[in-house]
Wavefront OBJ file of the C-alpha trace (Angstrom):
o trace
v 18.160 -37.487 -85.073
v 16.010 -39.798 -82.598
v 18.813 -42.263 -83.157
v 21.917 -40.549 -83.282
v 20.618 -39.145 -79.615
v 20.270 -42.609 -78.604
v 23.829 -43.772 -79.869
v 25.885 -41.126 -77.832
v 23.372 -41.728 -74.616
v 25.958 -43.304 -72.799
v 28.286 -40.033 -73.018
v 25.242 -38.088 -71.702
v 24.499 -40.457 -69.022
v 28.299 -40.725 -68.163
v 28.373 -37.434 -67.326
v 25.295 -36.951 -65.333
v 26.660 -39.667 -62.748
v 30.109 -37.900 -62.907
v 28.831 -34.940 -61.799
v 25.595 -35.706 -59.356
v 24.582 -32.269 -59.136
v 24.243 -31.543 -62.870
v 21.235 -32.521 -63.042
v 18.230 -34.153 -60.873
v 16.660 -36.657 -61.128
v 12.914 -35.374 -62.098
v 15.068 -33.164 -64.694
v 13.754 -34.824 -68.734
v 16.761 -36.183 -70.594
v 16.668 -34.890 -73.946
v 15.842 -38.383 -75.103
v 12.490 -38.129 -73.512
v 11.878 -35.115 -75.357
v 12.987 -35.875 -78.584
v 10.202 -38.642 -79.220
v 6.648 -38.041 -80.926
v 4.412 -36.292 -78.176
v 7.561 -35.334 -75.626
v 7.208 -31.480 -75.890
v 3.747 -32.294 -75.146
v 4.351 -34.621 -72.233
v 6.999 -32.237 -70.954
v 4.729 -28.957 -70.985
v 2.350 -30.898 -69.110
v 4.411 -31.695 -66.341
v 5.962 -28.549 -66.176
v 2.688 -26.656 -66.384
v 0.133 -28.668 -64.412
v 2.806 -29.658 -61.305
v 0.725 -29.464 -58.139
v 2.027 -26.324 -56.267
v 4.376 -27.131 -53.533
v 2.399 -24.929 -51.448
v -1.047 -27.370 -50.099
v -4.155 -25.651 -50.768
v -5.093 -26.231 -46.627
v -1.756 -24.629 -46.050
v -1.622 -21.804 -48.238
v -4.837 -20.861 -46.476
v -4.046 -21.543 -43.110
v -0.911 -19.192 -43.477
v -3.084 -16.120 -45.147
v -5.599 -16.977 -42.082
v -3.080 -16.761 -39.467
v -1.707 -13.365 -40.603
v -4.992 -11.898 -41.025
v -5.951 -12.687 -37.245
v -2.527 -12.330 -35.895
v -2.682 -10.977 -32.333
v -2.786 -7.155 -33.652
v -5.471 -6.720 -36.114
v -4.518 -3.455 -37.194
v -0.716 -4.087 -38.362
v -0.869 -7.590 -39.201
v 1.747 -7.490 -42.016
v 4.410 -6.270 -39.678
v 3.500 -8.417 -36.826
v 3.604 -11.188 -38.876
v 7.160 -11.401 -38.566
v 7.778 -11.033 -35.149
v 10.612 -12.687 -34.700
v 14.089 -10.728 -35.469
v 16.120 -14.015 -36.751
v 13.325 -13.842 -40.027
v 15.356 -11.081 -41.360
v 18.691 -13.110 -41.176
v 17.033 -15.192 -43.941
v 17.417 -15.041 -47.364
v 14.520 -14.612 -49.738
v 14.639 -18.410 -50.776
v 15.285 -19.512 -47.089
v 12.246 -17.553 -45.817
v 10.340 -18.942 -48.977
v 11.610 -22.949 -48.523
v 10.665 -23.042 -44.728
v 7.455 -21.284 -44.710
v 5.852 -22.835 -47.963
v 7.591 -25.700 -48.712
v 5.716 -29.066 -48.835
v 6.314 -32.623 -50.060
v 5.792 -32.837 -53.917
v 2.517 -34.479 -54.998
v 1.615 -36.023 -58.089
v 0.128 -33.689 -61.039
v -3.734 -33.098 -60.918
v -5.855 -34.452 -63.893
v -9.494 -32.162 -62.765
v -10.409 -29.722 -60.364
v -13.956 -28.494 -59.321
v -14.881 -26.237 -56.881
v -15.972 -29.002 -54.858
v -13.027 -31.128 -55.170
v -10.063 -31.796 -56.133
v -8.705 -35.359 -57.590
v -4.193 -35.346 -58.218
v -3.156 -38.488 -60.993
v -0.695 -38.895 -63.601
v -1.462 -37.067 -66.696
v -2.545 -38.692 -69.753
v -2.434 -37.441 -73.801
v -6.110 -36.475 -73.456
v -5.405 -34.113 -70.294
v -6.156 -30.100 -71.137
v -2.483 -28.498 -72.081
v -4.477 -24.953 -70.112
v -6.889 -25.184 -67.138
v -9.716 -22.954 -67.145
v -8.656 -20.058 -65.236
v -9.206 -21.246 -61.057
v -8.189 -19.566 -58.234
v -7.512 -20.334 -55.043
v -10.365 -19.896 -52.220
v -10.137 -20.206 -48.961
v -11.304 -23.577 -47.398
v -14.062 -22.617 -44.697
v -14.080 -26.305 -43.137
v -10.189 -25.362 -42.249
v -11.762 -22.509 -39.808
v -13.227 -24.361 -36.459
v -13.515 -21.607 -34.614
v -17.187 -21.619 -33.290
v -19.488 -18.497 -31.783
v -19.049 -19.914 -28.810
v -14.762 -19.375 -28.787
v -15.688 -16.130 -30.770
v -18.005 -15.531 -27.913
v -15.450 -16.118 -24.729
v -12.464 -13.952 -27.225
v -15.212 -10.938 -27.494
v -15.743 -11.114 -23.277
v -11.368 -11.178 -22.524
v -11.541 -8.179 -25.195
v -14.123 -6.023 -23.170
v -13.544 -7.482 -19.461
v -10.488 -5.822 -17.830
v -9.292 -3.580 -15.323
v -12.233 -0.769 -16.538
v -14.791 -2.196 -14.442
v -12.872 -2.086 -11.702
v -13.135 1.931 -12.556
v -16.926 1.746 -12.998
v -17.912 1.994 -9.526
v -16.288 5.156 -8.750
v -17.618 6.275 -12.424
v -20.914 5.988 -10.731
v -20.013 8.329 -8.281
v -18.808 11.072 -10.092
v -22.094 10.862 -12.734
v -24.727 9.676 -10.449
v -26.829 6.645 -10.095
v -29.670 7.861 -12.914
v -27.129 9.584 -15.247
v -24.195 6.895 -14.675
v -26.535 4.097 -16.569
v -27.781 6.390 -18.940
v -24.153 7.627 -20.710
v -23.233 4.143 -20.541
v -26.098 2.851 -22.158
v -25.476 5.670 -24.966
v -21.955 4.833 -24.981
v -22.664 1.207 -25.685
v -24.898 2.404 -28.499
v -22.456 4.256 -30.218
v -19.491 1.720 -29.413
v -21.938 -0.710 -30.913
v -22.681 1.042 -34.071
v -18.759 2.383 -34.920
v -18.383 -1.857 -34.834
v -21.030 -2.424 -37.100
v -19.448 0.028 -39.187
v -16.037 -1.150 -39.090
v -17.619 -4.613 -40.391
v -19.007 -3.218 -43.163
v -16.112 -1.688 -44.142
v -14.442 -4.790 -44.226
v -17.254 -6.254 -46.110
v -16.276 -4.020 -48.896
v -12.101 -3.812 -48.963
v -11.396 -6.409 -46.802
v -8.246 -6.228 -44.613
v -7.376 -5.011 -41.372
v -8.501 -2.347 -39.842
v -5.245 -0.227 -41.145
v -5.995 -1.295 -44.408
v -9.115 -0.069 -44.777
v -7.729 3.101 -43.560
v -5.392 3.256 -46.242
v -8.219 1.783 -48.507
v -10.168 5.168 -47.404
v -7.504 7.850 -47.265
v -4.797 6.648 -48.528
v -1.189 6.338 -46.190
v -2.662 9.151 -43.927
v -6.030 7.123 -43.114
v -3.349 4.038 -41.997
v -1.127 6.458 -39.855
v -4.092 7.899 -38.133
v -5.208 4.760 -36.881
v -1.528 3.464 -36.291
v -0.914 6.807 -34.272
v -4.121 6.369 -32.707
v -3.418 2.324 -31.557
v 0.072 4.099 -30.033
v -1.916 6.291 -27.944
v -4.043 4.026 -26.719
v -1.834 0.841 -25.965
v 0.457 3.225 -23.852
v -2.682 4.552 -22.345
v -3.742 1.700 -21.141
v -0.059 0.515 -20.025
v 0.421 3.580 -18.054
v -2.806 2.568 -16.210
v -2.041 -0.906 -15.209
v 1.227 0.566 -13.470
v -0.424 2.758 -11.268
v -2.778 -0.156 -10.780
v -0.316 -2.690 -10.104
v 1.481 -0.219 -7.773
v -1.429 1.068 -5.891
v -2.717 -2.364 -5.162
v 0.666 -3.734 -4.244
v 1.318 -1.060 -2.009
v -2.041 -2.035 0.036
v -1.140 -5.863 0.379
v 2.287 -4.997 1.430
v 0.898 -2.509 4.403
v -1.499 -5.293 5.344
v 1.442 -7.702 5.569
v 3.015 -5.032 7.975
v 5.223 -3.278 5.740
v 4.997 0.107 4.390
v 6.340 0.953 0.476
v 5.241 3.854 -1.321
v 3.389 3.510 -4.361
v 5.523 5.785 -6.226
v 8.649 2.961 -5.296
v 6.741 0.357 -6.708
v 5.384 2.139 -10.082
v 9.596 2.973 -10.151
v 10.170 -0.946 -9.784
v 7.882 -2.018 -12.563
v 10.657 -0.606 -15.015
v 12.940 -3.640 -14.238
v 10.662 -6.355 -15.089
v 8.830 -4.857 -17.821
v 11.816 -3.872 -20.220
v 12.728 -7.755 -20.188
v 9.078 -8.816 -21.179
v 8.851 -6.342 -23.469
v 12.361 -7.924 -25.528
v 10.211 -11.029 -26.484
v 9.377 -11.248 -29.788
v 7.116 -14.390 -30.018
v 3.665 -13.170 -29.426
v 2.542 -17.058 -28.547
v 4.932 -16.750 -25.366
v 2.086 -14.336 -23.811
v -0.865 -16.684 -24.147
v -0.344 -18.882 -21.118
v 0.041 -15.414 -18.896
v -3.163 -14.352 -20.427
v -4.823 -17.070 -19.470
v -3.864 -16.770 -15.695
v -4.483 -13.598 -15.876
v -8.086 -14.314 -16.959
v -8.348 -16.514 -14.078
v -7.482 -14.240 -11.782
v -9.716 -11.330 -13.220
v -12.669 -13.553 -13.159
v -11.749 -14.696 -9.076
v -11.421 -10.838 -8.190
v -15.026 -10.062 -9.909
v -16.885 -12.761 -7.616
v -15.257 -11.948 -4.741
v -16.188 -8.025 -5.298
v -19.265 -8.854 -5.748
v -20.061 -11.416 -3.331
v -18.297 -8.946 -0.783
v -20.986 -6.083 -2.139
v -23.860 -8.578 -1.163
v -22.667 -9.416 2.231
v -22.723 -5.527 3.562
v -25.875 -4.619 1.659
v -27.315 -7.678 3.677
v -25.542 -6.741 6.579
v -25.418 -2.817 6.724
v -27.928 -1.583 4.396
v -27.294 0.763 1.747
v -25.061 3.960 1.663
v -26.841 6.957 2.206
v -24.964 9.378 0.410
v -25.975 8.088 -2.679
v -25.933 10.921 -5.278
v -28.553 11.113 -8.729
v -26.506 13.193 -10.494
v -23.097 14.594 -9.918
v -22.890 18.305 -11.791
v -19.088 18.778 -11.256
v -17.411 15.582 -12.181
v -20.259 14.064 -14.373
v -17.664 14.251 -17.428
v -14.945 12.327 -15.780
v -17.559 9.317 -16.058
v -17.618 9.989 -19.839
v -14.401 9.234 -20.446
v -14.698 6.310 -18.468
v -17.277 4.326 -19.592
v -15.529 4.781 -23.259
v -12.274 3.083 -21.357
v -14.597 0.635 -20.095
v -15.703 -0.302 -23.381
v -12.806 0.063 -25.329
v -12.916 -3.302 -27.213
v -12.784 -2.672 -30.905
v -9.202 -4.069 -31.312
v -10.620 -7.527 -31.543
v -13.508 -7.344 -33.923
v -12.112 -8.067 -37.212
v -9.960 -10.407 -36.211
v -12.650 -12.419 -34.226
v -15.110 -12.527 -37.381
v -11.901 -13.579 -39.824
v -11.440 -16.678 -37.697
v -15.175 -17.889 -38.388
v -16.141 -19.645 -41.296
v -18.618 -17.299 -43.859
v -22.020 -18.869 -42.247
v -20.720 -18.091 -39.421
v -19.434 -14.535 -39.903
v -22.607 -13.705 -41.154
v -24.148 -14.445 -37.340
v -21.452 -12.439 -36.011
v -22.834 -8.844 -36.351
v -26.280 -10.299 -33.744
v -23.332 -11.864 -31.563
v -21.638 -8.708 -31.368
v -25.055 -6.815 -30.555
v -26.090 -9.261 -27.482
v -22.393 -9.626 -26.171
v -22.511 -5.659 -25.871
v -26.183 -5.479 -24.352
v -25.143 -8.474 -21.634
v -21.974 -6.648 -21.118
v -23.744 -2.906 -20.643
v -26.170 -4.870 -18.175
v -23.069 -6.769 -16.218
v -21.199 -3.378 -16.193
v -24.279 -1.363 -14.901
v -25.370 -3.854 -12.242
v -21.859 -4.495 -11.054
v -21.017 -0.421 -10.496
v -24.477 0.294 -9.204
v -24.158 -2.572 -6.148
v -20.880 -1.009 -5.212
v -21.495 2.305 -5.355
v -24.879 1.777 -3.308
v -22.719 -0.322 -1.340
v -19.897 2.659 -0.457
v -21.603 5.714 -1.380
v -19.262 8.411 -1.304
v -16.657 6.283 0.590
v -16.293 4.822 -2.658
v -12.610 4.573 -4.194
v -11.421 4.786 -7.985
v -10.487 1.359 -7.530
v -13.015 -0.952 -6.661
v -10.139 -3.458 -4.977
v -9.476 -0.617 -2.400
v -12.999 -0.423 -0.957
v -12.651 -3.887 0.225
v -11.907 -4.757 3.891
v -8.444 -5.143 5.021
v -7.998 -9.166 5.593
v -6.544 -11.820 3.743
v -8.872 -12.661 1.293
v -8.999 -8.929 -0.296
v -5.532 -8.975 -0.054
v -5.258 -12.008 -2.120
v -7.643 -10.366 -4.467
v -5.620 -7.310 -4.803
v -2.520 -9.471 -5.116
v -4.081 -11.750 -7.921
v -5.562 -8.526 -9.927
v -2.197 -6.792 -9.931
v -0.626 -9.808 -10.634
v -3.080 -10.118 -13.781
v -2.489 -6.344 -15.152
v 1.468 -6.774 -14.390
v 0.956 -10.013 -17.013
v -0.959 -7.948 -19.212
v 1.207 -4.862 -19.648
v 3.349 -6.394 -22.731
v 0.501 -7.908 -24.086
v -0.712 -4.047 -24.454
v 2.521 -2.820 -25.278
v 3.549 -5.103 -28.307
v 1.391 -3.629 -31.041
v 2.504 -0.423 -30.278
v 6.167 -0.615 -29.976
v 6.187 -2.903 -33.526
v 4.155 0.016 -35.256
v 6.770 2.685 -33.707
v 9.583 0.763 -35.065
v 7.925 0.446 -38.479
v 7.447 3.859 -38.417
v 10.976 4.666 -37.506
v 12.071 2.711 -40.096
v 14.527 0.470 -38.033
v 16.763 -1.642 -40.315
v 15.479 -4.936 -41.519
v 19.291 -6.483 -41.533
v 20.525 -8.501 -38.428
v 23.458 -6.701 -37.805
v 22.663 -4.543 -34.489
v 19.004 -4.672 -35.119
v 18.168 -6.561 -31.808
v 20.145 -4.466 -29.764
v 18.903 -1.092 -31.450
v 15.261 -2.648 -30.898
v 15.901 -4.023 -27.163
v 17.216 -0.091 -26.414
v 14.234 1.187 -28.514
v 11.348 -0.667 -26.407
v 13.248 0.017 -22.844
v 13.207 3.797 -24.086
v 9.364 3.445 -24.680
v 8.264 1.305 -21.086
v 10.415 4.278 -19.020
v 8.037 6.551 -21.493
v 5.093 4.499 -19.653
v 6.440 4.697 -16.022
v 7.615 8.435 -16.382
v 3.665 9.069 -17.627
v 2.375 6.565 -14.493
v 4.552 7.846 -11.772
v 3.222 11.631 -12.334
v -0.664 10.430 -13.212
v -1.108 8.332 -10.139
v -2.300 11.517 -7.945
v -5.605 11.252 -9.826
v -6.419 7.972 -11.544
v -9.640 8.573 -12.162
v -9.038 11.548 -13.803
v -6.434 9.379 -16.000
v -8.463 6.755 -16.530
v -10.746 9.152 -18.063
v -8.581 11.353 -20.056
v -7.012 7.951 -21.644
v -10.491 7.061 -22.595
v -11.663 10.491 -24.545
v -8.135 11.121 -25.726
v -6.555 7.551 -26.510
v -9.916 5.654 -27.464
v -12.316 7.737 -28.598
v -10.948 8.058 -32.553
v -10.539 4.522 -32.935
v -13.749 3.503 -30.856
v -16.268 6.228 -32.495
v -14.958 8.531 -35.153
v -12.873 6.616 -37.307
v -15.106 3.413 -38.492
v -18.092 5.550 -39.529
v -15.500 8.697 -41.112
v -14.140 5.161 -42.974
v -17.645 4.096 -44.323
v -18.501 7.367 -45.781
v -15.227 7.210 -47.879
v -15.580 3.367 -48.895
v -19.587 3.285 -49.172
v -21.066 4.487 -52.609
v -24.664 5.212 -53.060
v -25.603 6.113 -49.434
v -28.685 7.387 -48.725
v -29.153 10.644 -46.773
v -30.371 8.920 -43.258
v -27.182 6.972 -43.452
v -24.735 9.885 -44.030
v -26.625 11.983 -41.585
v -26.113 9.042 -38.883
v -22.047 9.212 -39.561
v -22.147 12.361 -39.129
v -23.773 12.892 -36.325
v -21.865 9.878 -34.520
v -18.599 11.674 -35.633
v -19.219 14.489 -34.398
v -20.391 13.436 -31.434
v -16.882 11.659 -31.158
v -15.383 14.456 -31.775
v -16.899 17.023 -29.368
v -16.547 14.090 -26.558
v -12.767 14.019 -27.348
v -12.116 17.869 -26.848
v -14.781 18.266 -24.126
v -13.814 15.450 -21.708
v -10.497 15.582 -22.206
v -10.587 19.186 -21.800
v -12.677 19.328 -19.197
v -10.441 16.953 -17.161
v -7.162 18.175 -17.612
v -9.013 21.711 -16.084
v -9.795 19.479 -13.142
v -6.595 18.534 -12.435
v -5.397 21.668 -12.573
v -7.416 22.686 -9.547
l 1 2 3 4 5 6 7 8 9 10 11 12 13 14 15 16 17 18 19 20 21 22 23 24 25 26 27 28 29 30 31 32 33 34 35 36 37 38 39 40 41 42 43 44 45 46 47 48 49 50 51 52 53 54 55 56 57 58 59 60 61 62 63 64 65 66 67 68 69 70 71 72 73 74 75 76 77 78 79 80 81 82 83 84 85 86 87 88 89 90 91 92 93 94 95 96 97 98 99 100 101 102 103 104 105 106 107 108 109 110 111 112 113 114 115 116 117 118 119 120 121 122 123 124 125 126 127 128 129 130 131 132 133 134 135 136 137 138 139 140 141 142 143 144 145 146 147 148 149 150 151 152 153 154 155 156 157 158 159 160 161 162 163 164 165 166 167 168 169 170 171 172 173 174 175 176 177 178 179 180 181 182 183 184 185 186 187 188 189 190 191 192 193 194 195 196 197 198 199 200 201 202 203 204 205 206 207 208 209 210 211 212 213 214 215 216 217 218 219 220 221 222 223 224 225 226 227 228 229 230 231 232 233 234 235 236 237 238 239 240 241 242 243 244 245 246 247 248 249 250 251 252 253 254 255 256 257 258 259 260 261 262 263 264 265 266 267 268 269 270 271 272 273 274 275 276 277 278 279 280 281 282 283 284 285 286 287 288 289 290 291 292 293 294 295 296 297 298 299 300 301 302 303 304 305 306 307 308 309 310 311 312 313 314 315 316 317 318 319 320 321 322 323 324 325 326 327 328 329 330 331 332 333 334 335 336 337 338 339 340 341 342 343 344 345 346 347 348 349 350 351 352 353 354 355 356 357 358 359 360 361 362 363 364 365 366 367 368 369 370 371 372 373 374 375 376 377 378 379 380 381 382 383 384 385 386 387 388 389 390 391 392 393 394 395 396 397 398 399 400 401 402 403 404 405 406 407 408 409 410 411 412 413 414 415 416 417 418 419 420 421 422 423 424 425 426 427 428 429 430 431 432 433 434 435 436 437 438 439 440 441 442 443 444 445 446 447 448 449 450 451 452 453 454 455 456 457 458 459 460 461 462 463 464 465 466 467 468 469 470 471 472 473 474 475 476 477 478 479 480 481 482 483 484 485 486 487 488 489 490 491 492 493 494 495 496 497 498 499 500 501 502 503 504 505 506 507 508 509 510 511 512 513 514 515 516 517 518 519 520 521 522 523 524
């Protein structure tokens, strides 16, 4: 047979270089295979091919979508660019996985990992191996994980803080903080340890927990409190713009400006490459950090100068829960947590947890000492913003002008996890035909959603701070991670469940209670 396959070669060969896509060239001829140990040789290279997909890749990929920008839906966000879906399946597969071939392995440990030609004593089966994930690949250190857990927490809430202090007092102000920090604290804690045992994001372990209602709760929740927090930083933009432009001489109503905001936020909110936000994050971090200094340097110059305020209250009785709500907006940092620890190596992750503790007992410190000065500072002349207490001159107006600048940046950071989970929950189709325009129509429906809610909350922004911080943050910031860890967790003992319960419900009673209890002072 051997030889009669070898006599009419030439017809075989003949056609293979007729037709040059009939066959490859790594394709076996079937004289190769019809020799003593060819089967053999063949199964080998069929079965112990090195995977076009690198180890170091294959785990850098499953890295990157677990600590994509939204932790919550990272399987959606993962594709965030609309051209994806114009791709077919092998497309998508060829230009995200594929690699150069390699040469076949011969042994693998879990150490390392040698590739040769295979030889007739090589194993026909490996031992069943999987594939981990390489920890030397992850470089992030506790310092980066450090600076990512201070952008999370440091925004435009302090800024709220000082006026906070007014309407709880200067002895029960750093009190509820302190307890909020304590509780904040603890739902992270939890939230880790939920990860510890299902792994995933922090809508998977909702699902994980209660199945597809646990995922929309926190989904619905992350809506809530992404549009929260937009709707804020347009009344902030708009209130602070409105005082640089009447120091400059002119005079535009806030209302105008919050109106104005619509055309340059429906554009930003049409990209689709969350990468394209990172350098405006960055100047927007600069600029935060320059408006802190100069607050408080300003602070220090009239207590030096004029002495404290002397309408300095202990304890406010009538708007004591407006500070409630907040000091939970202040803290409102949760968002980042998983993702932070996923980008550390395991030694590393296991250090986060006492990271996480002292970065929220520096920043309840920072927080306290920064709204005490100024509200000792002001007293009662205090306002909800903390940039409109400054004196009128040029370097508070660049101040003001750099902060808004910063939030005006920031708004579609905050607003592209939530309009991505709306259209997954809409179900918008996944074929290219009309989807951008359908989503570009979507999104500007959803920012004139933001500046309809702005332009009738800017009366009282400290009221709206505080309602978006018991309504918006309170179920993903307390109630959720430890209502989540009495599902997963098996074998709990009775201190444990008694502590979830009690910080649930003391989620819960702040989330009717403030919220209530604010929306009755506005109505007065």
């Amino acid at each position: 047979m051997a030889s009669s396959l070898h006599a009419s070669s030439p017809y075989i060969i003949g056609r293979r270089e007729s037709e040059p896509g009939f066959s490859d060239t790594t394709t076996p001829k079937a004289l190769d295979i019809a020799v003593p140990g060819g089967f053999r040789r063949h199964h080998l290279t069929q079965t112990t091919q090195r995977p076009l997909v690198s180890r170091a890749l294959r785990n850098q990929i499953i890295d990157r979508i677990n600590s994509v920008y939204d932790p919550f839906i990272g399987s959606i966000l993962s594709q965030d660019n609309d051209e994806y879906d114009e791709l077919n399946v092998g497309v998508r597969a060829q230009s995200l996985l594929l690699t150069p071939k390699f040469t076949l392995p011969v042994s693998r440990d879990s150490r390392r990992q040698e590739w040769g030609t295979p030889t007739e004593s090589t194993k026909l089966f490996e031992s069943g191996s999987r594939s981990e994930p390489i920890e030397s690949d992850k470089t992030t250190t506790l310092w980066h994980a450090l600076l990512t857990l201070l952008k999370s927490f440091v925004g435009t809430g302090i800024l709220f803080l000082p006026d906070g202090f007014r309407s709880g007092g200067i002895l029960f102000s750093p009190f509820c903080l302190t307890l909020v920090a304590i509780l904040t604290l603890f739902a992270m804690l939890r939230l880790l340890q939920c990860r510890q045992l299902v792994g995933g994001t922090y809508g998977y372990i909702g699902f994980q927990a209660y199945g597809s209602w646990g995922r929309r709760m926190v989904q619905s929740s992350i809506i809530l409190m992404q549009t929260g927090f937009c709707c804020t930083y347009v009344i902030f933009v708009a209130q602070n713009l409105s005082q640089v432009v009447e120091f400059l001489g002119y005079n535009i109503n806030p209302s105008m400006l919050i109106l104005l905001q619509f055309a340059i936020y429906v554009p930003l909110s049409w990209i689709r490459y969350i990468s394209y936000f990172s350098i405006s994050n960055l100047i927007a971090d600069v600029f935060i950090l320059y408006g802190l200094v100069f607050i408080l340097g300003n602070s220090f110059w009239l207590l030096a100068t004029q002495g404290p305020a002397k309408d300095v209250e202990l304890f406010n009785q009538q708007d004591y829960a407006v500070f409630i709500g907040t000091s939970i907006f202040t803290f409102e940092g949760i968002g980042l947590v998983l993702p932070t620890q996923s980008s550390l190596n395991k030694a590393r992750q296991k250090r986060f947890p006492r990271l996480l503790t002292w970065t929220v007992v520096g920043l309840l410190c920072f927080y306290s000492f920064f709204a005490g000065i100024n509200y000792i500072t002001f007293g009662s002349r205090i306002t909800p913003m903390a940039t409109s207490s400054l004196p009128r001159n040029g370097w508070s107006s660049s101040v003001q002008f750099g902060y808004a600048f910063a939030q005006l940046l920031s708004y579609p950071l905050f607003l592209f996890p939530a309009v991505k989970i709306m259209e997954e929950m809409l179900g918008f189709p996944k074929r290219a035909s009309g989807q951008k325009i359908a989503k570009n129509c979507f999104r500007a429906v959803v920012v004139l959603g933001t500046i309809f809610v702005a332009y009738f909350g800017q009366g009282r922004l400290d009221l709206f701070v505080s309602i978006v911080g018991a309504f918006c943050c309170v179920p993903l910031s307390l109630v959720y991670p430890p209502l989540f860890h009495l599902k997963l967790s098996s074998n709990l003992s009775w201190t444990c469940k008694l502590v979830d319960m009690f910080v649930i419900g003391v989620g819960l009673l702040t989330f009717f209670y403030v919220t209530y209890s604010n929306l009755q002072s506005w109505s007065k």
